[in-house]
ChimeraX commands (.cxc) that place a marker at each C-alpha (Angstrom):
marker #1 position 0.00,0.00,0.00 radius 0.5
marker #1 position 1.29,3.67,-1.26 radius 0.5
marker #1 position 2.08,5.98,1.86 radius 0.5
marker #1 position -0.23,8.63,0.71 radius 0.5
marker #1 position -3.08,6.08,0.46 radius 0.5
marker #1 position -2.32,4.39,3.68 radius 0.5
marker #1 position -2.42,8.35,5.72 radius 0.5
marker #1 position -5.43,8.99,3.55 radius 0.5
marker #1 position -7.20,5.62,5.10 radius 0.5
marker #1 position -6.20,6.72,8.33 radius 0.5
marker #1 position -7.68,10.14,8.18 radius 0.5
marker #1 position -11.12,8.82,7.06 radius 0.5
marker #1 position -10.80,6.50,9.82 radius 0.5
marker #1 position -10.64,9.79,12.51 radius 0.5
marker #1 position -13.10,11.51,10.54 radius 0.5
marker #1 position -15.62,9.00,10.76 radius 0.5
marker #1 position -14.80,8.75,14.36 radius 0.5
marker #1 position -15.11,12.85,15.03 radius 0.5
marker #1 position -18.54,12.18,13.02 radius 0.5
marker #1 position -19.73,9.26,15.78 radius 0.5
marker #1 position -19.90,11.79,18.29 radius 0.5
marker #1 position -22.78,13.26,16.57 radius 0.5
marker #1 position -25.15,10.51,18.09 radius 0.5
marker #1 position -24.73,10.91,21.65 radius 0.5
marker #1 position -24.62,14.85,22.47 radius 0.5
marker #1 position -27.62,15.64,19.85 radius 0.5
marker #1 position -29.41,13.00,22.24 radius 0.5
marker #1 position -28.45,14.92,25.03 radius 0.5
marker #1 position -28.89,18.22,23.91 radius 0.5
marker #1 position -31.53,20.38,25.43 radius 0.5
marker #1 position -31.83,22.88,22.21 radius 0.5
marker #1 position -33.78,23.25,19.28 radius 0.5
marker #1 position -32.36,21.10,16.80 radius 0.5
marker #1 position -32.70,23.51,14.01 radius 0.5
marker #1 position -30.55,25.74,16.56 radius 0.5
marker #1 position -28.20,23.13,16.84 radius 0.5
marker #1 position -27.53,23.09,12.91 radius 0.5
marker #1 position -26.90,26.01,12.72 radius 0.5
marker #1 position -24.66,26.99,15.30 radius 0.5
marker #1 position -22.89,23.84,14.83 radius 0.5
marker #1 position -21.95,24.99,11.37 radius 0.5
marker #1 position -21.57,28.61,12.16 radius 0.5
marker #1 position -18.68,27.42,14.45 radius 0.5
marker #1 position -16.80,25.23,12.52 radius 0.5
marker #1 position -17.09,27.36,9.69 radius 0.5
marker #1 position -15.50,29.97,11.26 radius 0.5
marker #1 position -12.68,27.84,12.61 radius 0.5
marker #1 position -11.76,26.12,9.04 radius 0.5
marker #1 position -12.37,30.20,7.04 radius 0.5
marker #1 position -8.70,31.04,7.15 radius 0.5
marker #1 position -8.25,27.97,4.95 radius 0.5
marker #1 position -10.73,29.63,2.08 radius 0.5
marker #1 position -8.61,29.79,-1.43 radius 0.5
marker #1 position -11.48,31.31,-3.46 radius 0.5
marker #1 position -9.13,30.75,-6.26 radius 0.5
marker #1 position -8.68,27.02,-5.80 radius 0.5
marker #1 position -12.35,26.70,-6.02 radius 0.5
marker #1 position -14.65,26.14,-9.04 radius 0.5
marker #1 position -17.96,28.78,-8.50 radius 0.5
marker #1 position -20.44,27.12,-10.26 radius 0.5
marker #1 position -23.65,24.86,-10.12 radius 0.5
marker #1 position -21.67,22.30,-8.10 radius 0.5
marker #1 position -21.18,24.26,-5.51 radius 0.5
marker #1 position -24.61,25.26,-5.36 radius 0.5
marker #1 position -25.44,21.20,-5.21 radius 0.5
marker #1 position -22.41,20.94,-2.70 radius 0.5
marker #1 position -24.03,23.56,-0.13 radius 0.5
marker #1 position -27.58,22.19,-0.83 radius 0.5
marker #1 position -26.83,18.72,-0.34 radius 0.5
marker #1 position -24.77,19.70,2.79 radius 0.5
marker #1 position -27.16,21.68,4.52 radius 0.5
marker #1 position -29.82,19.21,3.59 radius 0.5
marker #1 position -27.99,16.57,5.12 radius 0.5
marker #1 position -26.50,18.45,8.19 radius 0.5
marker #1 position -30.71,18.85,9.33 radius 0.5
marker #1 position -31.65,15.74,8.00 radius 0.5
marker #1 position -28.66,13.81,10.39 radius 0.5
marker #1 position -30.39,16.19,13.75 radius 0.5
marker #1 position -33.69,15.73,13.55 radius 0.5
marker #1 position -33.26,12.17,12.71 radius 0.5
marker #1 position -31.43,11.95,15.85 radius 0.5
marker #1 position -33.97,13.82,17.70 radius 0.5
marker #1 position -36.65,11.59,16.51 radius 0.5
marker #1 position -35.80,8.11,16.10 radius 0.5
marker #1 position -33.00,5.86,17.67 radius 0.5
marker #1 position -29.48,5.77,16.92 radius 0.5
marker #1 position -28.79,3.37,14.38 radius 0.5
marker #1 position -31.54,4.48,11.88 radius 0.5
marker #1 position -30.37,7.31,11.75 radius 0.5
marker #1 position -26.54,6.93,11.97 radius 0.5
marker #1 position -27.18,4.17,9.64 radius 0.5
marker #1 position -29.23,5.41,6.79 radius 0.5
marker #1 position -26.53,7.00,5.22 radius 0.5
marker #1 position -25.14,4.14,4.22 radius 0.5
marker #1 position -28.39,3.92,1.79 radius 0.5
marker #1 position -25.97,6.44,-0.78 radius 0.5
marker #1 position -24.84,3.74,-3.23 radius 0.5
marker #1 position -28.19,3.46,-4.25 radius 0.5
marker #1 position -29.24,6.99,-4.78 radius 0.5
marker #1 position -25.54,6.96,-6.63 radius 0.5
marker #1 position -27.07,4.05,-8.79 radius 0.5
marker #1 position -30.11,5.15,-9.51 radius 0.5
marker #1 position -28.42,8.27,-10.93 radius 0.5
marker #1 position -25.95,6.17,-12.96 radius 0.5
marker #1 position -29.17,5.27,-14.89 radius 0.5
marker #1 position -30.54,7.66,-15.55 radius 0.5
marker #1 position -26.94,9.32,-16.63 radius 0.5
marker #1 position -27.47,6.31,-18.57 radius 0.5
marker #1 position -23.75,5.07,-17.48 radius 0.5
marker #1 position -22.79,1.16,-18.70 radius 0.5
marker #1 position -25.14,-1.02,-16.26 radius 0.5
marker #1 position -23.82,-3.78,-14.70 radius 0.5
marker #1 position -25.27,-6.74,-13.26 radius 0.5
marker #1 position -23.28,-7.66,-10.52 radius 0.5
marker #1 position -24.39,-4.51,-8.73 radius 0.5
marker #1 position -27.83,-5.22,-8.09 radius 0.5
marker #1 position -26.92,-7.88,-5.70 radius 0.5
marker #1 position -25.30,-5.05,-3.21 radius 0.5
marker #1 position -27.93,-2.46,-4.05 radius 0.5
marker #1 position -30.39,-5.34,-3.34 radius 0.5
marker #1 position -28.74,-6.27,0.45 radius 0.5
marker #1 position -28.94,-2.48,0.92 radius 0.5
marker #1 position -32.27,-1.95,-0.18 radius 0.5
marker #1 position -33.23,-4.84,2.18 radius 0.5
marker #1 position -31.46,-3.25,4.83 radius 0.5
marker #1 position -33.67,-0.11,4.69 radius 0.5
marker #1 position -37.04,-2.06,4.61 radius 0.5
marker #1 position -35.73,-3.55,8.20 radius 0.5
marker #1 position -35.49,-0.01,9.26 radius 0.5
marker #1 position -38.02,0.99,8.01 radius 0.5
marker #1 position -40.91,-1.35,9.07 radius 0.5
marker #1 position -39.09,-2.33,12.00 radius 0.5
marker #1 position -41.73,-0.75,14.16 radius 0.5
marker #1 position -41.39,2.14,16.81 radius 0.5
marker #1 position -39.75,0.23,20.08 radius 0.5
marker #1 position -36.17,1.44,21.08 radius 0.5
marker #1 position -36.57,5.15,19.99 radius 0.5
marker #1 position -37.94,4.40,16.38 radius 0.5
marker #1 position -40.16,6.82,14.81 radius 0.5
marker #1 position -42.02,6.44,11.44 radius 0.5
marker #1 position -41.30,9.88,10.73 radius 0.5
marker #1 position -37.89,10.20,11.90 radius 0.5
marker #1 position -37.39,7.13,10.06 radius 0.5
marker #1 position -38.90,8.70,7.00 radius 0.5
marker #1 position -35.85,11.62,7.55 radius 0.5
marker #1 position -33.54,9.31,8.14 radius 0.5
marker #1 position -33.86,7.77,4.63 radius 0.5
marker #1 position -33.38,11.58,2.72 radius 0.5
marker #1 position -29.59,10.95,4.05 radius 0.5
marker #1 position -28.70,8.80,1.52 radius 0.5
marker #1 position -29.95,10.94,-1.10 radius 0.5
marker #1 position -28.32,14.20,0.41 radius 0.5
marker #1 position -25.13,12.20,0.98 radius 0.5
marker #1 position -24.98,11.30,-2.66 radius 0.5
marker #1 position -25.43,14.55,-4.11 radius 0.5
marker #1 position -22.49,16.03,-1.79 radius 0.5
marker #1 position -19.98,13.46,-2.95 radius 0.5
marker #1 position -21.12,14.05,-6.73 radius 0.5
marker #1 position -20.46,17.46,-6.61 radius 0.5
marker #1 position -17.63,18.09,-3.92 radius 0.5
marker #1 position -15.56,15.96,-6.56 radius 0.5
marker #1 position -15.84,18.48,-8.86 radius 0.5
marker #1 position -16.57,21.60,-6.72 radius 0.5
marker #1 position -13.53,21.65,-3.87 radius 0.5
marker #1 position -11.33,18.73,-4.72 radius 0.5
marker #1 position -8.29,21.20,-4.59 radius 0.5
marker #1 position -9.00,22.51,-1.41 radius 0.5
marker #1 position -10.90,20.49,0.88 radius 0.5
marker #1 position -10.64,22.50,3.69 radius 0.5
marker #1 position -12.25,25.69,2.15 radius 0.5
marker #1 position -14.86,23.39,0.42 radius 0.5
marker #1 position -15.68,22.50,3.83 radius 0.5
marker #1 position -15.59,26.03,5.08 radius 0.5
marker #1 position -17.72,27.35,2.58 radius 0.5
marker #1 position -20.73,24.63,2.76 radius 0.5
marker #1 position -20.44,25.40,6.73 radius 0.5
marker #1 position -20.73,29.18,6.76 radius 0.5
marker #1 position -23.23,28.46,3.84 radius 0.5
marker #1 position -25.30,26.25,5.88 radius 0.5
marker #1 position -25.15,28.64,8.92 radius 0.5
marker #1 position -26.33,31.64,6.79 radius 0.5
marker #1 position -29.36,29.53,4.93 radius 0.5
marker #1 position -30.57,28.17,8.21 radius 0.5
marker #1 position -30.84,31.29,10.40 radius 0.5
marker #1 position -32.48,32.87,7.63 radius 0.5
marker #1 position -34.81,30.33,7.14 radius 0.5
marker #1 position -35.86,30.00,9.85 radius 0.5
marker #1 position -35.78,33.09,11.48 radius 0.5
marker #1 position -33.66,32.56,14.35 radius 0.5
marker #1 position -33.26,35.84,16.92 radius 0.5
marker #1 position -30.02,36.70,18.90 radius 0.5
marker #1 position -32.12,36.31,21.88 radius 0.5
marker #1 position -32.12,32.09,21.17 radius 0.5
marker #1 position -28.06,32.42,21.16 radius 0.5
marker #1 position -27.58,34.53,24.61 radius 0.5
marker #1 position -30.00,32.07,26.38 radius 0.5
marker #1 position -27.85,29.23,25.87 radius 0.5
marker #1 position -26.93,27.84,28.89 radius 0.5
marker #1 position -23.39,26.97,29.19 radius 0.5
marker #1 position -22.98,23.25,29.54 radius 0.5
marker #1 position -24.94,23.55,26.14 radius 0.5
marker #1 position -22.30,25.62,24.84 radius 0.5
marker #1 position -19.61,23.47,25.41 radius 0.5
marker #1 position -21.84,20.99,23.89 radius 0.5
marker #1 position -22.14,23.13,20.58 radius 0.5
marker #1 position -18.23,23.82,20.63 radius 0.5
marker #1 position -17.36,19.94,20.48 radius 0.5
marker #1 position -19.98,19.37,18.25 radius 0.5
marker #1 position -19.13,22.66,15.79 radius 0.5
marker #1 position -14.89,22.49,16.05 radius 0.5
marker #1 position -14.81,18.97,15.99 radius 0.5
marker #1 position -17.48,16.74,15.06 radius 0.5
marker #1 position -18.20,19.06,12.18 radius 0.5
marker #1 position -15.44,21.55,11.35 radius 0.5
marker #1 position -12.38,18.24,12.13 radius 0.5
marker #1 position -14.92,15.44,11.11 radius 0.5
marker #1 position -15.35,16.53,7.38 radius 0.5
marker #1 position -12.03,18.16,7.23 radius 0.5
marker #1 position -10.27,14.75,7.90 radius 0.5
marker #1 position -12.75,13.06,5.95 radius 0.5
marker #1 position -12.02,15.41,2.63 radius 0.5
marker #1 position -8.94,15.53,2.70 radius 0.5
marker #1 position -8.32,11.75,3.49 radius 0.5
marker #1 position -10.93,10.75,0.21 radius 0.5
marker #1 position -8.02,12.78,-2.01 radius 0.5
marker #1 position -5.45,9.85,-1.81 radius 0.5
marker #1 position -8.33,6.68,-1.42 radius 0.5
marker #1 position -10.90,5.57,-3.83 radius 0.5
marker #1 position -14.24,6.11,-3.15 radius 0.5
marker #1 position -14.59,2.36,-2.23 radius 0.5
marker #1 position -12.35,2.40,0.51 radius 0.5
marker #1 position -13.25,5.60,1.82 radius 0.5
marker #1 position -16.94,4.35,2.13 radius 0.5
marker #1 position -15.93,1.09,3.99 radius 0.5
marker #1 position -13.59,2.86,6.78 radius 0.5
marker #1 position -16.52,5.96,7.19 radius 0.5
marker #1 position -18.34,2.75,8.50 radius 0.5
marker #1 position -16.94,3.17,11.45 radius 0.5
marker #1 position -19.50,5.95,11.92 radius 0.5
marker #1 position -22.24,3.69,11.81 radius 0.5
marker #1 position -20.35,1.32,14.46 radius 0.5
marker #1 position -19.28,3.71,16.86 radius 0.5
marker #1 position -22.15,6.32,17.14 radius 0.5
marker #1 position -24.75,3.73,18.20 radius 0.5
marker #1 position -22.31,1.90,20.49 radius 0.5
marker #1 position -21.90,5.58,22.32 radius 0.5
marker #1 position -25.47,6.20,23.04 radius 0.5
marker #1 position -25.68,2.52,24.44 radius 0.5
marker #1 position -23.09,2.98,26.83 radius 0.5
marker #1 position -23.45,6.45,27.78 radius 0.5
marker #1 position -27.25,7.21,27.69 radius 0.5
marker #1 position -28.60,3.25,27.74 radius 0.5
marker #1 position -30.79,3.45,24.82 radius 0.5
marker #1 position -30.49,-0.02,22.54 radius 0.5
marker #1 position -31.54,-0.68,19.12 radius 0.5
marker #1 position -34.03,-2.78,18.24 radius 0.5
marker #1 position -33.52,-6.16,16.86 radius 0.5
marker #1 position -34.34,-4.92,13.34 radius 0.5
marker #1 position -32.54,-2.12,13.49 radius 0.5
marker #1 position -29.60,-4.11,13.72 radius 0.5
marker #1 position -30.34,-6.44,11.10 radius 0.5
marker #1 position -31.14,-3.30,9.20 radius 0.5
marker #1 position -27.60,-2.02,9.67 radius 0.5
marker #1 position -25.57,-5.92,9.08 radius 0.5
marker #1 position -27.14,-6.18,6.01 radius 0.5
marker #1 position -26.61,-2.81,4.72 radius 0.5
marker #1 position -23.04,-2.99,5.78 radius 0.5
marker #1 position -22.68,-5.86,3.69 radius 0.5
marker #1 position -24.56,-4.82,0.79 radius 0.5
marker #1 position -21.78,-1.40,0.66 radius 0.5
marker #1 position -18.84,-3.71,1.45 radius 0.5
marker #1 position -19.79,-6.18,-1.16 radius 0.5
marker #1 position -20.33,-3.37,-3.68 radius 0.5
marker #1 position -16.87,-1.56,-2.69 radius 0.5
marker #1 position -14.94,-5.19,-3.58 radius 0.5
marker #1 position -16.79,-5.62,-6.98 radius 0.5
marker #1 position -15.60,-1.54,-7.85 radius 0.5
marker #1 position -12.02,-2.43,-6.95 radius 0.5
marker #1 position -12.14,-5.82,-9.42 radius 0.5
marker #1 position -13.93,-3.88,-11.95 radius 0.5
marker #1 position -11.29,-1.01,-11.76 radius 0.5
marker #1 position -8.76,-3.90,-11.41 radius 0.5
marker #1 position -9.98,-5.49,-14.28 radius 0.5
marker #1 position -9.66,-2.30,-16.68 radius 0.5
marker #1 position -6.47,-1.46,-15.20 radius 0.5
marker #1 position -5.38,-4.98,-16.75 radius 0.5
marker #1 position -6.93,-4.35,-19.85 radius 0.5
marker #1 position -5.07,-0.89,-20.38 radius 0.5
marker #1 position -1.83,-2.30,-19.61 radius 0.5
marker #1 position -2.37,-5.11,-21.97 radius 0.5
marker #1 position -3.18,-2.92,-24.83 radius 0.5
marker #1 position -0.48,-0.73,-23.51 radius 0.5
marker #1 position 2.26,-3.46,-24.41 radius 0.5
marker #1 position 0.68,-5.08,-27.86 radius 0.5
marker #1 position 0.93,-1.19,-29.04 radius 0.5
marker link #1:1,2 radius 0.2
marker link #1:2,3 radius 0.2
marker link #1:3,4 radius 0.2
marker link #1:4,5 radius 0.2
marker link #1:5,6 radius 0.2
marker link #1:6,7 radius 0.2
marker link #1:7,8 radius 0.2
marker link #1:8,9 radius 0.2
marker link #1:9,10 radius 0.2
marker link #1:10,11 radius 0.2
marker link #1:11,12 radius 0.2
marker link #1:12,13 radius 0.2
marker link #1:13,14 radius 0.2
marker link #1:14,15 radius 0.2
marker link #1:15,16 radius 0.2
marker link #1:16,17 radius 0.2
marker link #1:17,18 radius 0.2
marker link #1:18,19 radius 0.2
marker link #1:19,20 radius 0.2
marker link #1:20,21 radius 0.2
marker link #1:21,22 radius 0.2
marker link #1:22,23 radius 0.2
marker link #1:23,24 radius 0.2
marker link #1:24,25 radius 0.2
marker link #1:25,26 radius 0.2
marker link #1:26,27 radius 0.2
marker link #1:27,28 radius 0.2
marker link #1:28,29 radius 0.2
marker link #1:29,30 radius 0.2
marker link #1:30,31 radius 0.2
marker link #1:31,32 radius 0.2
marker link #1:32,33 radius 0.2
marker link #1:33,34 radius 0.2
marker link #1:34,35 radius 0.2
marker link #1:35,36 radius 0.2
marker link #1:36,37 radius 0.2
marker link #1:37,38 radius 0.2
marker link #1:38,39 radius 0.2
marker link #1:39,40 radius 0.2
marker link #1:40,41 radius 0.2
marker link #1:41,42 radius 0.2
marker link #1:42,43 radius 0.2
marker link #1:43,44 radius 0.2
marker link #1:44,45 radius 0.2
marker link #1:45,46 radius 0.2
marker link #1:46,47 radius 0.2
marker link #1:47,48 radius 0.2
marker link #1:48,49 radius 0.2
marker link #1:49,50 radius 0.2
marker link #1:50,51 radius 0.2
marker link #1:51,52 radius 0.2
marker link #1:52,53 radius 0.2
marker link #1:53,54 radius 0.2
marker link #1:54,55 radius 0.2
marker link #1:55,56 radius 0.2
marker link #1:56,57 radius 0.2
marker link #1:57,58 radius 0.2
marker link #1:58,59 radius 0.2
marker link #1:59,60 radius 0.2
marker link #1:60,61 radius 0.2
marker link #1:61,62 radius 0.2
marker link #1:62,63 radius 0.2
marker link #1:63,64 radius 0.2
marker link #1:64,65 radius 0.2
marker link #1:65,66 radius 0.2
marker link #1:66,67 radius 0.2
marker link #1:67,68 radius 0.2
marker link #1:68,69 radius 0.2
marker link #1:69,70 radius 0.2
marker link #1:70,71 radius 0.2
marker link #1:71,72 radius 0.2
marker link #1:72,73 radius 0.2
marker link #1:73,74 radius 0.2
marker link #1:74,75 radius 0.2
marker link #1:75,76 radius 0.2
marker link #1:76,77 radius 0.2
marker link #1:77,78 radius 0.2
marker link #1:78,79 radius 0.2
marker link #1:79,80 radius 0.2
marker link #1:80,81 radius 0.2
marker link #1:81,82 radius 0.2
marker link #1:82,83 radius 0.2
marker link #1:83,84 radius 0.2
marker link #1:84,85 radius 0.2
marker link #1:85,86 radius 0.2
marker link #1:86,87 radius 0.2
marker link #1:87,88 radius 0.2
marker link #1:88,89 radius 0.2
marker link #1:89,90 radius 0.2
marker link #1:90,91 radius 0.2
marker link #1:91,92 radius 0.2
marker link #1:92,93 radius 0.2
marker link #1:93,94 radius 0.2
marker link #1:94,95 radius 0.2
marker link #1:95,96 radius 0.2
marker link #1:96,97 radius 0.2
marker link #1:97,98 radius 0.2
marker link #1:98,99 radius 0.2
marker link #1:99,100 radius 0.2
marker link #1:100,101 radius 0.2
marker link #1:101,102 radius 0.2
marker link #1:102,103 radius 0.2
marker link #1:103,104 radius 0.2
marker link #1:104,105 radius 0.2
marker link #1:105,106 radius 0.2
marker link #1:106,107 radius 0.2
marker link #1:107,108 radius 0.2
marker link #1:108,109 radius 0.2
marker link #1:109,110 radius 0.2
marker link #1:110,111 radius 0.2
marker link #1:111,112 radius 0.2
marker link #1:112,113 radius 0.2
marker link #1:113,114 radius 0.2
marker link #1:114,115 radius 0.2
marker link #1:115,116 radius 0.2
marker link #1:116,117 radius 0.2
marker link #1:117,118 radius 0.2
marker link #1:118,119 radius 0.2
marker link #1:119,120 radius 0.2
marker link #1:120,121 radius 0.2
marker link #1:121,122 radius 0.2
marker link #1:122,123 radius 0.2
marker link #1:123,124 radius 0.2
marker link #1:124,125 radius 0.2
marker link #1:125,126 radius 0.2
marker link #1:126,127 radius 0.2
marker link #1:127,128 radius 0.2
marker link #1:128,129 radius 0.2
marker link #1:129,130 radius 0.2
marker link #1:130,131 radius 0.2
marker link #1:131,132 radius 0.2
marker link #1:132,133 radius 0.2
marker link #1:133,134 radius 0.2
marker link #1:134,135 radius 0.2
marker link #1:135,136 radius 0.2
marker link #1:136,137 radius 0.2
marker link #1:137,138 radius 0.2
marker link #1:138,139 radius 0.2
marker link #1:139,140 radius 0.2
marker link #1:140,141 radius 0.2
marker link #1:141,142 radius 0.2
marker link #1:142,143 radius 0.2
marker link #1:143,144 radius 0.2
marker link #1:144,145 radius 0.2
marker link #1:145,146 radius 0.2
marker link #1:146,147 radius 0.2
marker link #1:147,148 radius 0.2
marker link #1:148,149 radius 0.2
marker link #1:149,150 radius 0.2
marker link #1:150,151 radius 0.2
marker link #1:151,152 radius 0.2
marker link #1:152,153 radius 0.2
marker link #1:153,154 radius 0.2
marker link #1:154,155 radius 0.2
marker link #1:155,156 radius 0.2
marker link #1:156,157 radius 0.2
marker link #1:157,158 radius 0.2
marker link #1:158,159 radius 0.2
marker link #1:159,160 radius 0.2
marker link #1:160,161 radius 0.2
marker link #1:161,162 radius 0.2
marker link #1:162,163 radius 0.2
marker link #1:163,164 radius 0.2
marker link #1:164,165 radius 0.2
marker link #1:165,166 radius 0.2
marker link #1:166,167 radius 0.2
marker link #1:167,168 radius 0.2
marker link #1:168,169 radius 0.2
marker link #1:169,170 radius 0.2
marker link #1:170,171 radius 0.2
marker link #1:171,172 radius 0.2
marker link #1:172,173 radius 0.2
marker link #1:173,174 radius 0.2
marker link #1:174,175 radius 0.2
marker link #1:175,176 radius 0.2
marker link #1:176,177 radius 0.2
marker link #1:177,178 radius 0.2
marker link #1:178,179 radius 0.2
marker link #1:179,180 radius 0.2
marker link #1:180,181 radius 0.2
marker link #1:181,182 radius 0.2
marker link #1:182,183 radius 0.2
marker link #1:183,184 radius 0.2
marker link #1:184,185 radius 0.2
marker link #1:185,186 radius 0.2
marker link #1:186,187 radius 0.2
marker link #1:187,188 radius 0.2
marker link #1:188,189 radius 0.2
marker link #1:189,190 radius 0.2
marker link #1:190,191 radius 0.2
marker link #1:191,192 radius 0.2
marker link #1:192,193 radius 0.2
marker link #1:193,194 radius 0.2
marker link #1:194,195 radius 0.2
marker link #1:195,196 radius 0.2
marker link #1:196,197 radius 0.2
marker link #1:197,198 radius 0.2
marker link #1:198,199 radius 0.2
marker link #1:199,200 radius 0.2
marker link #1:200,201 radius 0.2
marker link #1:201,202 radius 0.2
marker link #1:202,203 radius 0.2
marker link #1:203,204 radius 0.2
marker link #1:204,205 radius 0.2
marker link #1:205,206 radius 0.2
marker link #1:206,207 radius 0.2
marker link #1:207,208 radius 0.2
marker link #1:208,209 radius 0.2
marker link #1:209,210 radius 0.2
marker link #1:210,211 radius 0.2
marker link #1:211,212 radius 0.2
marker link #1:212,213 radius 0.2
marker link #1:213,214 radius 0.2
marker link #1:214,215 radius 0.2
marker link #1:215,216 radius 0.2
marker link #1:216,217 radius 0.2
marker link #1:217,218 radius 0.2
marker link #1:218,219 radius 0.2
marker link #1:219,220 radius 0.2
marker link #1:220,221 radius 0.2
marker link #1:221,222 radius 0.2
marker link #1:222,223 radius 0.2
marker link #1:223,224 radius 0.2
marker link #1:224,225 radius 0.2
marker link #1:225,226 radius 0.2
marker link #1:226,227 radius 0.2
marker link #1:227,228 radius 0.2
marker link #1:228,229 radius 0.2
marker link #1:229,230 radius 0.2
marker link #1:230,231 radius 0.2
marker link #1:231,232 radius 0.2
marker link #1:232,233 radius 0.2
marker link #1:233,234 radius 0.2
marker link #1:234,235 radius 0.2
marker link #1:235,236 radius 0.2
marker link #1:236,237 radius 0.2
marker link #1:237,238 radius 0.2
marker link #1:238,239 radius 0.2
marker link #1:239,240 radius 0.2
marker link #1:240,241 radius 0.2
marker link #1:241,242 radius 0.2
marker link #1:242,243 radius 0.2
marker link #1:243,244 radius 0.2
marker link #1:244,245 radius 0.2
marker link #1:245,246 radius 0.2
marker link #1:246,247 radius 0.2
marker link #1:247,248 radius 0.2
marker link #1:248,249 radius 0.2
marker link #1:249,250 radius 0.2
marker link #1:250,251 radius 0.2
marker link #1:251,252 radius 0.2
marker link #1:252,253 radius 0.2
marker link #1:253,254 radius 0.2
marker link #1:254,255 radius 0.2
marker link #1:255,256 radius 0.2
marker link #1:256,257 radius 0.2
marker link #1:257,258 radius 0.2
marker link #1:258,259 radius 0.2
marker link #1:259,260 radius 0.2
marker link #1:260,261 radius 0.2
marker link #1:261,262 radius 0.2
marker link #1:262,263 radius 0.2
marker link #1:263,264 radius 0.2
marker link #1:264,265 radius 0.2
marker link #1:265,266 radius 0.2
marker link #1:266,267 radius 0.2
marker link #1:267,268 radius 0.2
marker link #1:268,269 radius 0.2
marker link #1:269,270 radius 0.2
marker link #1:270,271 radius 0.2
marker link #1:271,272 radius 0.2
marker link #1:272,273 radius 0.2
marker link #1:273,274 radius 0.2
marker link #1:274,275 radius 0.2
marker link #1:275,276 radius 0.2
marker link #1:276,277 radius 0.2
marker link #1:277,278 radius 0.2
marker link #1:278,279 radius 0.2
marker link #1:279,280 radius 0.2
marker link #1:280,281 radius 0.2
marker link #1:281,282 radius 0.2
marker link #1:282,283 radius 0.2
marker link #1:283,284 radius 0.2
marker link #1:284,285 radius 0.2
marker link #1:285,286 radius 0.2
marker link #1:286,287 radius 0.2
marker link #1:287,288 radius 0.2
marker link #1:288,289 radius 0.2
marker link #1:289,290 radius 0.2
marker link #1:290,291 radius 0.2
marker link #1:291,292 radius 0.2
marker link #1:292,293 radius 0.2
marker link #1:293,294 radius 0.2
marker link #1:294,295 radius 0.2
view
């Protein structure tokens, strides 16, 4: 294994684990989750700004999709965590490949067989969440939130290819700040909600906005750089692992037997689908080599 690629595994790996503590202090938060987005982002936006190149980024509609997808999925990941139990919503991310195949379709990309099988386990996986009734802190409709992850995950690693591959730590910057401004806009938030924070709530916001956030995504970005996509997804599993396995021995709340059925099955269903990318890309790396030496 390359150096670069073996530093780049390692800082998805601490990314992923930055992202975990997401799970347990939303659950223990006491503010208003749409608060907590925004803050959240407003801080570690304003930690990772000196790192803004404006030159090193490309202004155009994938940035837009970059922010959108971002912000969508910064809300999506709190109020899922708000309203149903851990692992749903921890876990429902992992439900990206198929969003990312669905829009290989329709981009009408080469289709290829052996990929249904994975999209199928994860697929399955998200009926088990889905249905798997509203014991352990499941809730249909923070179930139903849950699920928009994927999509908004998707989206943000379409575009932040092409939108802040150059500087990942501006990229991250910018959808931060972004997210910060659309939010309290939105939805209208006062200064008044910000001074009556108590403090244990603001040390709460400042792990959550310098590290979870700002460190989480930094890592993760700049780690993807030097690993295929494949990899990357299987080590940012550790998210789905650790976050749960917080809340169950910190605040004693356990997910349901489906729930965890729901989550082995979709981890299978990405791992399975991140071997048969590396043997397809192995496979055309053969092929050019061959063709290489006949010419």
């Amino acid at each position: 294994m390359h150096k670069s690629e073996f530093s780049g595994l390692w800082l998805v790996f601490f990314g992923a684990v930055f992202w975990s503590l997401n799970a347990p202090l939303i659950k223990v938060t006491e503010l208003n989750p749409i608060l907590v987005c925004g803050l959240r982002s407003a801080i570690a936006g304003i930690v990772l700004a000196p790192f803004i190149r404006p030159k090193q980024l490309k202004w155009n509609m994938w940035m837009l999709l970059y922010i959108f997808s971002f912000t969508g999925l910064s809300l999506a990941i709190i109020f899922a965590l708000k309203l149903t139990s851990a692992t749903i919503a921890t876990g429902m991310q992992a439900t990206s490949p198929i969003w990312i195949f669905i829009f290989g379709l329709l981009g009408k990309k080469e289709f290829r067989r052996q990929s249904l099988i994975p999209i199928g386990l994860i697929f399955t996986g998200v009926l088990f969440f889905i249905f798997g009734g509203k014991n352990s802190g499941n809730n249909s409709f923070g179930n139903f939130i849950a699920l928009s992850e994927g999509l908004f995950c998707a989206l943000m690693c379409i575009s932040v290819k092409k939108f802040g591959s150059k500087n990942p730590l501006g990229a991250t910057a910018i959808a931060n700040l972004a997210t910060a401004i659309i939010v309290f806009s939105t939805f209208s938030l006062s200064p008044k909600d910000l001074i009556s924070i108590p403090t244990r709530q603001w040390y709460i916001m400042l792990v959550l906005g310098i590290f979870q956030t700002g460190a989480g995504y930094a890592l993760y970005n700049i780690g993807v750089s030097n690993v295929s996509p494949q990899k990357a997804a299987i080590i940012a599993l550790w998210e789905m692992i650790l976050g749960p396995l917080w809340v169950a021995i910190f605040l004693h709340e356990y997910p349901s037997i489906n729930a965890l059925l729901g989550l082995a099955v979709i981890l299978l269903g990405i791992i399975l689908n991140a071997f048969i990318s590396d043997n397809d890309r192995s496979i055309k790396l053969k092929e050019e080599l061959r063709a290489d030496n006949y010419a």
